[in-house]
LUMVEX-562616 format. One line per 2 residues: number of its first residue (from 0); their letters; for each residue x, y, z of N, C-alpha, C. Coordinates in steps of 0.02 Angstrom, whole numbers, plus 50000, padded with zeros to 5 digits. Layout:
REM residues N
NUM) a) X/Y/Z/X/Y/Z/X/Y/Z ~ ...
END
This chain:
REM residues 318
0) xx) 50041/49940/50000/50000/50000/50000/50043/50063/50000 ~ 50019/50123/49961/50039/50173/49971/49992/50222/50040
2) xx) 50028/50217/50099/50018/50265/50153/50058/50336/50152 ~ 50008/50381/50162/50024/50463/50187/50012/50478/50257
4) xx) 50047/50493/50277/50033/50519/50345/50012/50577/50360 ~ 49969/50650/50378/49980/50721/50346/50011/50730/50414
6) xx) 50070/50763/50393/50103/50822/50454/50079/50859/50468 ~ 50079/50868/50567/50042/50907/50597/50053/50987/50595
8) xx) 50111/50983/50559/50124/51059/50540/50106/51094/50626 ~ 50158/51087/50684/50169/51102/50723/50221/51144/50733
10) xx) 50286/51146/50679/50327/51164/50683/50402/51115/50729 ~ 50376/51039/50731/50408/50990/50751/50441/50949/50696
12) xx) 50495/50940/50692/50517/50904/50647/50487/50813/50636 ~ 50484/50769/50603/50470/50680/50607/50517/50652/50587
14) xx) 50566/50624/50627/50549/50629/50704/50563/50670/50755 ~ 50528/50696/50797/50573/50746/50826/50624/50731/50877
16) xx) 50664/50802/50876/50733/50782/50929/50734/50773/50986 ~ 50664/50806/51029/50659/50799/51100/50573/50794/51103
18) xx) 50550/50853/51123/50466/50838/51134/50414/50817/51093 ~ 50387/50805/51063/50323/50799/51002/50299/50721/50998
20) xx) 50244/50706/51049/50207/50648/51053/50206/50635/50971 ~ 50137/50658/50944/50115/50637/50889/50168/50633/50836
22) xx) 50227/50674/50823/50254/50662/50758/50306/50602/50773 ~ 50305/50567/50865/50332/50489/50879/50305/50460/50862
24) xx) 50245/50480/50859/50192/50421/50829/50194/50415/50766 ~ 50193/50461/50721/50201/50466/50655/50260/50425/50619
26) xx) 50307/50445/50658/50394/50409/50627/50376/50345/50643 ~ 50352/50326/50707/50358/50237/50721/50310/50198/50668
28) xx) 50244/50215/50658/50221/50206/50606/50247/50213/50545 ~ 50277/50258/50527/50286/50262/50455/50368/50207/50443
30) xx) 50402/50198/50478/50471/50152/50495/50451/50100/50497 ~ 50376/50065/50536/50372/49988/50553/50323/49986/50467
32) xx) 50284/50034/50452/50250/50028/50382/50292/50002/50330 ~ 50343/50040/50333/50397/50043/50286/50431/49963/50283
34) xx) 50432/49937/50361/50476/49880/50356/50438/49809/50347 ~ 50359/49831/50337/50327/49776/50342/50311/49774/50259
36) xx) 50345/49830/50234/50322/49813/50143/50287/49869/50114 ~ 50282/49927/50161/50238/49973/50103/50269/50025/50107
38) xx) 50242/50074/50058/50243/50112/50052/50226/50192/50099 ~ 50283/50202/50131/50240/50249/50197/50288/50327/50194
40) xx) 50256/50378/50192/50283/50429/50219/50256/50469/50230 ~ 50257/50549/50254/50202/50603/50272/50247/50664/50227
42) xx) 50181/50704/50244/50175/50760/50189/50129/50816/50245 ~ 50134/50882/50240/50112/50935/50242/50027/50894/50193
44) xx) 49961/50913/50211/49899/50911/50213/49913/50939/50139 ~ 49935/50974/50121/49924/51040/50076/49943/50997/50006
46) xx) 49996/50945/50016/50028/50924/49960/49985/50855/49941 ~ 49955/50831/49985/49919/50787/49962/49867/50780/49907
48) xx) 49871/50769/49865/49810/50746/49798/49773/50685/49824 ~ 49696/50692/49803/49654/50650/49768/49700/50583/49710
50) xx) 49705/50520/49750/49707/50492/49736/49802/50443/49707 ~ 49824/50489/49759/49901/50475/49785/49906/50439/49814
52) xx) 49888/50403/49847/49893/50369/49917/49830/50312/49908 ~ 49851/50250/49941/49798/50215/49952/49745/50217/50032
54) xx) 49790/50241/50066/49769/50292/50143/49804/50346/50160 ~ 49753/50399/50188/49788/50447/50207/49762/50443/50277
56) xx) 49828/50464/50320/49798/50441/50409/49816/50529/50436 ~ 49784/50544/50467/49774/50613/50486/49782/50612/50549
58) xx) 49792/50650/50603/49811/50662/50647/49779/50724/50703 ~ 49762/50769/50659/49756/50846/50690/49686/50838/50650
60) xx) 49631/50881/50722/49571/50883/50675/49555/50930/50593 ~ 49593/50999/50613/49581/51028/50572/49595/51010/50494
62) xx) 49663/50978/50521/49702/50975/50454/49640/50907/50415 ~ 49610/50873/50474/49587/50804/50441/49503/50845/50400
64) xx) 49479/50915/50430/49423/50941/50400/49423/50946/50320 ~ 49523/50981/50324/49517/51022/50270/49538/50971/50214
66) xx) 49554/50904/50216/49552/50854/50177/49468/50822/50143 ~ 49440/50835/50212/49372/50807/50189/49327/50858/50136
68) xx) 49342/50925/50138/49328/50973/50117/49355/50980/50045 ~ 49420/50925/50044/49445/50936/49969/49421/50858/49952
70) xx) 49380/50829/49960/49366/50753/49954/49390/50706/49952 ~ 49457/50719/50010/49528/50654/50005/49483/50623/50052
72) xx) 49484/50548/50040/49469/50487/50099/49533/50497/50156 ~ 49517/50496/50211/49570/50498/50280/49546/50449/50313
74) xx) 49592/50436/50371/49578/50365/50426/49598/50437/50468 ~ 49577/50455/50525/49588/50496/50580/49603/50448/50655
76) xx) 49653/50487/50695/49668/50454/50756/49668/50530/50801 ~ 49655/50537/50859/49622/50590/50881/49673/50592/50951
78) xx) 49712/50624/50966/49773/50645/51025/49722/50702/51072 ~ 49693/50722/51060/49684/50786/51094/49631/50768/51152
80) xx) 49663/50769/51232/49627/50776/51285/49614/50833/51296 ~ 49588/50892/51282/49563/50955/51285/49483/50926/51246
82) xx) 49473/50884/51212/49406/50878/51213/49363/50871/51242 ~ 49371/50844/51332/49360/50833/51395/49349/50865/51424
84) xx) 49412/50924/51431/49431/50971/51480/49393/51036/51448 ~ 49369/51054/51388/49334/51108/51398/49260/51084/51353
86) xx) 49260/51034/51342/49169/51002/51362/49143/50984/51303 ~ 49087/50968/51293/49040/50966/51227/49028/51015/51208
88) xx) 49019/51067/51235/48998/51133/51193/49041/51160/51154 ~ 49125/51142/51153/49169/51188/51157/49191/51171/51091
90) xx) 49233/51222/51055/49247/51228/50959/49275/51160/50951 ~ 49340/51151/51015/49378/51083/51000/49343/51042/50999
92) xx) 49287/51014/51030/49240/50959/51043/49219/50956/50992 ~ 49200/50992/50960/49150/51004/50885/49204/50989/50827
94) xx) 49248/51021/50835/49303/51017/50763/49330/50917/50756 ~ 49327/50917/50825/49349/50832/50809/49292/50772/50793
96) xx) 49244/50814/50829/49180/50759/50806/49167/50782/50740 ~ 49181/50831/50706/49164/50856/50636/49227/50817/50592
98) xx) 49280/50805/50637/49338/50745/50586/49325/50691/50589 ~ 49284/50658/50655/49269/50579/50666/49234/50578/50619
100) xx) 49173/50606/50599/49116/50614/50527/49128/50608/50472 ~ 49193/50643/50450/49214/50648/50368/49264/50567/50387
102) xx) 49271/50549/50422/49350/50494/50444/49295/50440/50385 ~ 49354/50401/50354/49327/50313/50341/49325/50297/50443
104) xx) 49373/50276/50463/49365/50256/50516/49424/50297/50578 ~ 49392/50307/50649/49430/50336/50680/49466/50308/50716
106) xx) 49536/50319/50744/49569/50278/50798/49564/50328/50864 ~ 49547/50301/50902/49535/50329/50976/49591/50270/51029
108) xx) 49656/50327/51065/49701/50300/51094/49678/50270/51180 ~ 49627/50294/51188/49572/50275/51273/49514/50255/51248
110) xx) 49470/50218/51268/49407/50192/51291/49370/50253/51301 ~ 49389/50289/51351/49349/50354/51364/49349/50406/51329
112) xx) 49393/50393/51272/49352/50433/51191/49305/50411/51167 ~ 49302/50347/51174/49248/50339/51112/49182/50311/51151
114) xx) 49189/50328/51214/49128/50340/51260/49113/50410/51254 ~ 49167/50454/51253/49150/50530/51264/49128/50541/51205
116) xx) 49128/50523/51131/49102/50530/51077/49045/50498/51067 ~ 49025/50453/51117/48935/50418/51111/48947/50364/51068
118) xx) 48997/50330/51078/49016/50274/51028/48998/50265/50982 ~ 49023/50344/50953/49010/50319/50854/49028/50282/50849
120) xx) 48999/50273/50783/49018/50197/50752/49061/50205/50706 ~ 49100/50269/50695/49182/50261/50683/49215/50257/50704
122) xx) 49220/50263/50776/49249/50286/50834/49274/50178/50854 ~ 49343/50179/50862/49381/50119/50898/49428/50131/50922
124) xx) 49447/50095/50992/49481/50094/51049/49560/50054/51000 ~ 49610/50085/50980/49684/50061/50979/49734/50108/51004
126) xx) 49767/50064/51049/49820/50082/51087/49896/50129/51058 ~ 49924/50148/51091/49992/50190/51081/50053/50094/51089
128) xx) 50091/50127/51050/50149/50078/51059/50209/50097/51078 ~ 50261/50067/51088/50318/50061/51115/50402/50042/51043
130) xx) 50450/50063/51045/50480/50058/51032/50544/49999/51053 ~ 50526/49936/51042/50551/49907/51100/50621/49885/51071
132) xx) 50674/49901/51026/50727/49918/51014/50759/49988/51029 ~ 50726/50024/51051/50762/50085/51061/50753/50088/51157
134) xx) 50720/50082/51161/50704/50071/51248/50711/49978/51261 ~ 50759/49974/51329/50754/49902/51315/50790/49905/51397
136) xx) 50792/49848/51442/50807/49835/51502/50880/49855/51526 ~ 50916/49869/51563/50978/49860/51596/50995/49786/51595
138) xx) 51058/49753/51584/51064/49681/51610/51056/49667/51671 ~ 51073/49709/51718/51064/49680/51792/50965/49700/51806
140) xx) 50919/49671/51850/50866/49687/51867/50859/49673/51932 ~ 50928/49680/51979/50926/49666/52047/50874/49728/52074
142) xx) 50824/49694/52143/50795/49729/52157/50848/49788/52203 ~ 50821/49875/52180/50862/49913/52206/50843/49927/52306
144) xx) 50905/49935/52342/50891/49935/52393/50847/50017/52437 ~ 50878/50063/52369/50836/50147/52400/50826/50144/52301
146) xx) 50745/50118/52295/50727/50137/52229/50736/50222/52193 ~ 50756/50237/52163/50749/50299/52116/50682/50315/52081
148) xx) 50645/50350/52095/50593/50384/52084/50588/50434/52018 ~ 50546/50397/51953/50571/50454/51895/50494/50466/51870
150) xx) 50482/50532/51843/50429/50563/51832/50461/50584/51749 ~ 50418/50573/51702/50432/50610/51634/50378/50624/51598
152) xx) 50347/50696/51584/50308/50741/51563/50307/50819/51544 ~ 50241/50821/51525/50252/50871/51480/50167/50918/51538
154) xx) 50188/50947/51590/50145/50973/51628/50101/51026/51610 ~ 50035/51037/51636/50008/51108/51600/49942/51068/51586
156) xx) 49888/51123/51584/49806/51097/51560/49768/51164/51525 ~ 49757/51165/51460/49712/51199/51436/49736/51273/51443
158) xx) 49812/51287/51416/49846/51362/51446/49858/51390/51520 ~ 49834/51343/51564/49863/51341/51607/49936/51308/51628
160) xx) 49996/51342/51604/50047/51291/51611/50074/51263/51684 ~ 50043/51287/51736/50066/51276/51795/50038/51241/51820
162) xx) 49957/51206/51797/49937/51164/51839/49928/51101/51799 ~ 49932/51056/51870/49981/50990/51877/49922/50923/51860
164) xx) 49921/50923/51803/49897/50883/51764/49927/50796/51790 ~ 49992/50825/51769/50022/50755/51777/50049/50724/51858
166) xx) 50004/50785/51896/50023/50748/51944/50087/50754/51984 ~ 50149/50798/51963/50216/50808/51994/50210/50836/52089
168) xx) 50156/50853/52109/50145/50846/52193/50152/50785/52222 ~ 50109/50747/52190/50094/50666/52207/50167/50615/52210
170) xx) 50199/50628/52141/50234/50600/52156/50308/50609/52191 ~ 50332/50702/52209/50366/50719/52254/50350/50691/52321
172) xx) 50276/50690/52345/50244/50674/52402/50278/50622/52421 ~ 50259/50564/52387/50285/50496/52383/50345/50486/52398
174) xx) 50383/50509/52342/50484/50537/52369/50496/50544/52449 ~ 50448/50618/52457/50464/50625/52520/50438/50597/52592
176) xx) 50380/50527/52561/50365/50497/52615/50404/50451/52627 ~ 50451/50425/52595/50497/50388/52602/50560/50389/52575
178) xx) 50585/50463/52616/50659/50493/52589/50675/50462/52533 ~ 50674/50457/52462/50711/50434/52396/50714/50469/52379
180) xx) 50751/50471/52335/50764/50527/52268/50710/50512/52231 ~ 50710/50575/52162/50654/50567/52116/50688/50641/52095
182) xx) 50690/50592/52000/50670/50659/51954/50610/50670/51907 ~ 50617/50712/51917/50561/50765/51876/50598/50777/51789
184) xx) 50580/50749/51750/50602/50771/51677/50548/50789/51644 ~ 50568/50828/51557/50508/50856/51533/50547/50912/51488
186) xx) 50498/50929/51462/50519/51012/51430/50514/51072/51484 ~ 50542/51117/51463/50548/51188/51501/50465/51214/51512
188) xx) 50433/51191/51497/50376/51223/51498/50345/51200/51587 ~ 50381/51131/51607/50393/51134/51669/50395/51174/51721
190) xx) 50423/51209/51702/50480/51295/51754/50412/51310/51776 ~ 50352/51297/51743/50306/51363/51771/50262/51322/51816
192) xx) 50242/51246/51834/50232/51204/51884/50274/51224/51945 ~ 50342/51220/51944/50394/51224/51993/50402/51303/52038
194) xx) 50373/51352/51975/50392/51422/51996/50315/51446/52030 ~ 50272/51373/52020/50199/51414/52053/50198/51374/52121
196) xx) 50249/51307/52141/50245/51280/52195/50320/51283/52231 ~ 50332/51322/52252/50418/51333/52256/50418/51280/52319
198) xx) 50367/51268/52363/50385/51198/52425/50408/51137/52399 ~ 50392/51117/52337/50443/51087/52312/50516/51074/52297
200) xx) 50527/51118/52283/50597/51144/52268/50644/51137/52336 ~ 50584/51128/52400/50643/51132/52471/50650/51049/52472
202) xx) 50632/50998/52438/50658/50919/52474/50713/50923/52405 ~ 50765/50906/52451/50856/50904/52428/50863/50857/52378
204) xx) 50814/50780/52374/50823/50747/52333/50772/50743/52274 ~ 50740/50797/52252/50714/50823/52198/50774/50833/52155
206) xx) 50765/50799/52096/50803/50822/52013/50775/50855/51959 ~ 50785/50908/51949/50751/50926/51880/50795/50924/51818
208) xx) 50746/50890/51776/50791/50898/51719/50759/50919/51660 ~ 50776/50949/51605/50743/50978/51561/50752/50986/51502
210) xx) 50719/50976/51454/50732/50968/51376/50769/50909/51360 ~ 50750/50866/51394/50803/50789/51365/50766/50782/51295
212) xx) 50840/50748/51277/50850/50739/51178/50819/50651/51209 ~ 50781/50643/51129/50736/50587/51112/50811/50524/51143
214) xx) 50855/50553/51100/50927/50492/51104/50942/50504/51165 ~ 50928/50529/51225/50951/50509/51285/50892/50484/51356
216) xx) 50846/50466/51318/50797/50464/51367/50813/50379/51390 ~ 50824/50334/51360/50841/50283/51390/50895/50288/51441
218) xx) 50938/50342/51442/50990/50353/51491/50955/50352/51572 ~ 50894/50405/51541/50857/50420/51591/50818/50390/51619
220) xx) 50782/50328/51584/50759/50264/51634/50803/50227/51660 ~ 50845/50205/51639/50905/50162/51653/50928/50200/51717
222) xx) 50926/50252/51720/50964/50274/51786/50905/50288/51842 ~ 50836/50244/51839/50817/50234/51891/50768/50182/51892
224) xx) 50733/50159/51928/50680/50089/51952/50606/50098/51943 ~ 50593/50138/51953/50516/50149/51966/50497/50185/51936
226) xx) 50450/50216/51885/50406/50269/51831/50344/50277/51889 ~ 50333/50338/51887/50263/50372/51918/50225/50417/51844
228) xx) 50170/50409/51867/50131/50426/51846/50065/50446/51837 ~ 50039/50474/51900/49985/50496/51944/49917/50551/51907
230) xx) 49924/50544/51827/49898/50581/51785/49821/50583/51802 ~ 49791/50643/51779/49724/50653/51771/49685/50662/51712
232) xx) 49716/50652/51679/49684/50657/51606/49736/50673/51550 ~ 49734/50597/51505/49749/50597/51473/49732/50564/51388
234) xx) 49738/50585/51323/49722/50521/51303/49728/50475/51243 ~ 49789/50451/51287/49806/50382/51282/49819/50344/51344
236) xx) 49789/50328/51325/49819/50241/51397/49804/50200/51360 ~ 49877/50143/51383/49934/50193/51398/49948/50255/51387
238) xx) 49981/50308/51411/50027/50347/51345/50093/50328/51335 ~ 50126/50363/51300/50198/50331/51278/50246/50348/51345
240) xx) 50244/50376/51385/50295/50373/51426/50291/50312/51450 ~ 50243/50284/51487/50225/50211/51521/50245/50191/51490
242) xx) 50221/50160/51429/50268/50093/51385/50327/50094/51392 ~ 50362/50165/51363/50436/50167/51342/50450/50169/51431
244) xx) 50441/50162/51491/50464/50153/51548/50477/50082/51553 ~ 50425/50062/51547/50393/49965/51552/50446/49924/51510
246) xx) 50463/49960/51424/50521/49917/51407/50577/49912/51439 ~ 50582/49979/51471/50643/49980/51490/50665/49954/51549
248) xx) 50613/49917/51590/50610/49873/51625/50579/49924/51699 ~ 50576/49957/51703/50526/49997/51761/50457/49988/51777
250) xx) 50445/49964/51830/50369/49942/51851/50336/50009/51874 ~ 50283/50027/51828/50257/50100/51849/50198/50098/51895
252) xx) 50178/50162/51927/50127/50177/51977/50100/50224/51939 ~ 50023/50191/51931/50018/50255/51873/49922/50238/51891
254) xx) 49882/50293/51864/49820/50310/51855/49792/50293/51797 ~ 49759/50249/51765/49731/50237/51704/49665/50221/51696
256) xx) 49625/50222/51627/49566/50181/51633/49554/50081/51666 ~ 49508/50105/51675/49501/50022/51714/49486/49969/51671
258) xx) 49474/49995/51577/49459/49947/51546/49539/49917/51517 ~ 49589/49947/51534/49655/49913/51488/49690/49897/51539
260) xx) 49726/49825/51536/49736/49795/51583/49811/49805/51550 ~ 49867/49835/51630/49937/49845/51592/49966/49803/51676
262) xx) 49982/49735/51665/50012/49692/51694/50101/49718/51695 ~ 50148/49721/51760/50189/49768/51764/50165/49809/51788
264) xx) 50117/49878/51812/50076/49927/51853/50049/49918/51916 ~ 50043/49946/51930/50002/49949/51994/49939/50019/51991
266) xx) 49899/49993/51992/49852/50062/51957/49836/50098/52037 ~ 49849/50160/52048/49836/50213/52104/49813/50248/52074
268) xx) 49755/50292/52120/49725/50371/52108/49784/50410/52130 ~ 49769/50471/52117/49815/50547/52139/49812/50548/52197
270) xx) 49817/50492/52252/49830/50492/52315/49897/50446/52327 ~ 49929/50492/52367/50009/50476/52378/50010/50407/52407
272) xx) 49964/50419/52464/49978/50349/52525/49947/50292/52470 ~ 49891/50298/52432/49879/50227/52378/49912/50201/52360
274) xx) 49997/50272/52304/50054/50262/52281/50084/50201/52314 ~ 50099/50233/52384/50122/50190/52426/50151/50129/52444
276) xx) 50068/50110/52444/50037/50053/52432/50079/50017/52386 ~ 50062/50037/52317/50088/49996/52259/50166/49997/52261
278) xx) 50210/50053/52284/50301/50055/52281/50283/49979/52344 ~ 50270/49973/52396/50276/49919/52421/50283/49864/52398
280) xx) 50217/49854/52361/50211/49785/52323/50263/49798/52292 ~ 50262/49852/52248/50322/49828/52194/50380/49817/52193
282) xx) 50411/49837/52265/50478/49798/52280/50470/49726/52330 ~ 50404/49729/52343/50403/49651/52368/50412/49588/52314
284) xx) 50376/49616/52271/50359/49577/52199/50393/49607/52155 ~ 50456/49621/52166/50517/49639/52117/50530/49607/52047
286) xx) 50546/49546/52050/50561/49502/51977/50477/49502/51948 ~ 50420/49502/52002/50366/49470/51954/50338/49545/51912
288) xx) 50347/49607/51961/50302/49644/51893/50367/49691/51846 ~ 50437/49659/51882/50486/49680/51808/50471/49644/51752
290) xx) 50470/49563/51763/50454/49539/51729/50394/49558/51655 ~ 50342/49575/51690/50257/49570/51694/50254/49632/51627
292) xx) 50292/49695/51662/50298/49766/51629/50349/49731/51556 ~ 50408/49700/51556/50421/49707/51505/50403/49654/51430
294) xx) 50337/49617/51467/50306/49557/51421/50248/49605/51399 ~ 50222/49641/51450/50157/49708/51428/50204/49765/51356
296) xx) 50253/49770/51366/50286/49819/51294/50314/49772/51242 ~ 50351/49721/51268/50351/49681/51185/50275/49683/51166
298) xx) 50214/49651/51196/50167/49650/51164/50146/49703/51140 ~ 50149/49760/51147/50138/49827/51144/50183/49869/51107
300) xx) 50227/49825/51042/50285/49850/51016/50269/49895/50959 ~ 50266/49935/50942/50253/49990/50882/50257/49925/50837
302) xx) 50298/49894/50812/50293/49834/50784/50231/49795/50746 ~ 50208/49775/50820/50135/49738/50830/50082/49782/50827
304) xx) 50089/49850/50851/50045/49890/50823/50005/49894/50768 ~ 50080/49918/50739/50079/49923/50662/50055/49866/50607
306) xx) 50079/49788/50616/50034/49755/50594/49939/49756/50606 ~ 49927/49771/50680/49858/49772/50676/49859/49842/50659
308) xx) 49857/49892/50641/49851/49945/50602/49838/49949/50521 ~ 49888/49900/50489/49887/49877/50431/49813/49837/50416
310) xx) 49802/49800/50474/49727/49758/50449/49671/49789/50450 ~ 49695/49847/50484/49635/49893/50460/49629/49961/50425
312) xx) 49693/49964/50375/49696/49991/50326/49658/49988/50254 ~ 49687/49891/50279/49673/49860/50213/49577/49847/50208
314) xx) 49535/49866/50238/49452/49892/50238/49453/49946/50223 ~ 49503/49985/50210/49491/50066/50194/49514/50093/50129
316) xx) 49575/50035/50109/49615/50060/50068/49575/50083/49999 ~ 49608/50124/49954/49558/50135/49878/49595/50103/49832
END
């Protein structure tokens, strides 16, 4: 098949060098497309013709309108949790249910999209994947005796960049209920979480780190045990940090829907002492949910994705 991908025209390069969910998503797809036999690459919306492509997979609502508007067939997959956060009434809510409509068929990365959309009947639940050659275990998986505590996000809700979406209280809390270290990584857009809660900033074994490059983020699991992830809305669940934690052999504490079962986790609310709870188990049960987490991301390999992605191309293709 000939696949297009349209670029989100974000001003992010594919792939990018450090932050940009969707255009990771874009490269891993268009690399595992490529290696399974087809034809795959992306393009700016603008360059696309009627009848180039045997799918065109879209990404961004608008860009997926203004295809339908020029009568290109698209497959749409829908990133944006702001459809939630400012409601049914709101332009975003409307602009994406106005792309699910023109879509052949939509990919929804949570369950609780395609509940929040009234389960069109374009609307299907497929997951985010993992890179499981580029993220991959340490040789040793001895259980650590003072675990390292690592947080990696991109904080902020709806132009509010300071509030804590992802949760970075919760999981300092945690740190500091049981003296460990813990870093905090992410883009700079961070600074303004940190500069609106400066009581943070007073426990000594807080790390911040900032703007890590795509090529060094395995450095950055590798140099610790445990992934947090105490999120309130997100959507994907997974999202890609979890996976790419889980290959890398880190058993996460994390908040998700209750319909995807991610064996390796320990599922907690945004309550620290729940956290707790689960860092317990998870160094009691050390080998079983290292284990557990990194059989949940091979299965979950951009890879395997991508083949079931392909099978449902091929119902769409022209």
């Amino acid at each position: 098949m000939k696949i297009c991908h349209v670029d989100p025209a974000c001003g992010l390069s594919i792939p990018p060098k450090d932050w940009g969910a969707i255009e990771k998503i874009i490269w891993e797809f268009e690399v595992n497309q490529t290696t399974l036999g087809h034809d795959s690459t992306h393009k700016m919306a603008s360059d696309i013709k009627l009848g180039d492509y045997d799918i065109v997979h879209c990404h961004v609502a608008n860009l997926a309108i203004g295809l339908q508007e020029r009568g290109i067939p698209y497959i749409y997959q829908l990133h944006d949790h702001h459809v939630l956060h400012y409601g049914k009434d709101s332009h975003v809510y409307k602009e994406n249910l106005k792309a699910i409509e023109g879509s052949l068929i939509s990919l929804m990365p949570a369950n609780w999209l395609v509940k929040y959309f009234d389960n069109h009947p374009k609307c299907i639940y497929f997951s985010h994947g993992v890179n499981v050659d580029e993220f991959y275990p340490k040789h040793s998986n001895t259980k650590p005796k003072s675990p390292k505590l690592l947080m990696l996000a991109n904080n902020g809700l709806g132009g509010d960049r300071a509030f804590d979406r992802k949760g970075f209280q919760f999981g300092i809390g945690l740190a500091m209920l049981n003296n460990l270290e813990i870093t905090i990584a992410g883009p700079s857009n961070n600074k303004h979480f940190f500069n609106n809660n400066l009581w943070t900033l007073n426990y000594p074994k807080l790390n911040l780190v900032f703007d890590t490059p795509n090529n060094k983020l395995l450095e950055l699991y590798h140099n610790h045990h445990i992934f947090l992830h105490p999120t309130m809305l997100e959507a994907g669940h997974p999202n890609l940090t979890m996976i790419e934690a889980m290959a890398a052999g880190l058993p996460v504490i994390a908040d998700w829907e209750l319909e995807v079962d991610l064996h390796g986790c320990w599922r907690a609310p945004r309550d620290v002492f729940e956290m707790n709870k689960g860092l317990k188990e998870i160094l009691k049960y050390w080998d079983k949910y290292q284990q557990e987490c990194l059989k949940t991301s091979q299965n979950l390999s951009w890879h395997n994705r991508t083949k079931e992605l392909i099978k449902i191309y091929k119902n769409y293709a022209s």
